[in-house]
C-alpha positions as CSV (number, residue, x, y, z in Angstrom):
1,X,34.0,-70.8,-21.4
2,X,34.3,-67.3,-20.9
3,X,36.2,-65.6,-17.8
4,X,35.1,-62.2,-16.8
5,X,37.6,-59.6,-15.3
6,X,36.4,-57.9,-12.1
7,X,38.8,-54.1,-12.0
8,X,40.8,-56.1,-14.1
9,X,41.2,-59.4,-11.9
10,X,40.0,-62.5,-12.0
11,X,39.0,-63.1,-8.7
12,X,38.4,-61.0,-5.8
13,X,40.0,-63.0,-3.0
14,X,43.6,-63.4,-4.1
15,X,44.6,-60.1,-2.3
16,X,42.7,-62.3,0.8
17,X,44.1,-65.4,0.2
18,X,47.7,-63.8,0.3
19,X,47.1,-62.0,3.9
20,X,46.1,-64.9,5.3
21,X,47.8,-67.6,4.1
22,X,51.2,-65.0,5.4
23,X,49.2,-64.7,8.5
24,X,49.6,-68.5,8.7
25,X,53.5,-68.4,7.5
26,X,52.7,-70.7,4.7
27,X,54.7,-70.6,1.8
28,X,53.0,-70.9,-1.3
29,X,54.1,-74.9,-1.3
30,X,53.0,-75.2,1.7
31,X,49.3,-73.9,0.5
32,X,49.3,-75.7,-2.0
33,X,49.9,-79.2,-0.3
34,X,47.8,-78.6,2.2
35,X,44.7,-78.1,-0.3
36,X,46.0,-81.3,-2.3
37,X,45.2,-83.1,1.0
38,X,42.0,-81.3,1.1
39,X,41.1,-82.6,-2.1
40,X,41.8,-79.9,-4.5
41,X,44.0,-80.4,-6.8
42,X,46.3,-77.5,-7.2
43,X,50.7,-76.8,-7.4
44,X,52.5,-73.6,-6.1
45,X,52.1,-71.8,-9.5
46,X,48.2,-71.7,-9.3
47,X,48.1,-70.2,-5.9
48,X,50.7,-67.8,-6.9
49,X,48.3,-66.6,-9.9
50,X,45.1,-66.8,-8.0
51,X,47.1,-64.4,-5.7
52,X,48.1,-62.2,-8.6
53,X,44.5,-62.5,-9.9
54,X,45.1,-64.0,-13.3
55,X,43.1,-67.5,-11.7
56,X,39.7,-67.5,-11.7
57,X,38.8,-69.2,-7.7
58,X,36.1,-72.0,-7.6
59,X,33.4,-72.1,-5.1
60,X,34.2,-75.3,-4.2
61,X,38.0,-74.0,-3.9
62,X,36.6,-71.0,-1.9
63,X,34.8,-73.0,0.6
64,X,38.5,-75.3,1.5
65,X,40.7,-72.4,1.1
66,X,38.8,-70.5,3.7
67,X,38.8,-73.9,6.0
68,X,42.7,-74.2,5.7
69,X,43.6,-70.6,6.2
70,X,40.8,-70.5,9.0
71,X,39.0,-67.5,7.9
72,X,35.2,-67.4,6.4
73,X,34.6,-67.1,2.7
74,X,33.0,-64.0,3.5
75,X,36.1,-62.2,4.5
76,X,37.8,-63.7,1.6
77,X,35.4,-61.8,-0.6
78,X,35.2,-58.8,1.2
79,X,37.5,-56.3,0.2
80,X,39.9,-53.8,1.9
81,X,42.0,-55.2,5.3
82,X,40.8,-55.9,8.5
């Protein structure tokens, strides 16, 4: 399956994901066991890259990231800070 870059990234809420999760004083560990709870199956190194950009994000993954960090996918996709 081919992965398309986006301005050279693939995703668009890793810059997102990183503000909030801070936000929230998680550590990246901590992210990461909370969304293996949540049912997605994920360690500390793929939140790290999904940060960076080099992870492409599922929908499915969208929809629980934005429940944990308590934001809306929406802001996660939208670009720029708030």
């Amino acid at each position: 399956m081919k992965i398309y870059d986006y301005k050279g990234r693939k995703n668009i809420s890793g810059n997102r994901i990183r503000e909030a999760r801070l936000k929230k004083r998680l550590s990246q560990a901590d992210f990461a066991a909370k969304l293996q709870i949540a049912g997605i199956t994920m360690e500390r190194d793929s939140v790290s890259r999904i940060e960076i950009g080099t992870r492409f994000v599922a929908d499915y993954e969208l929809m629980i990231i934005a429940e944990i960090l308590d934001v809306t996918v929406d802001w996660l996709l939208s670009e720029g800070s708030e």
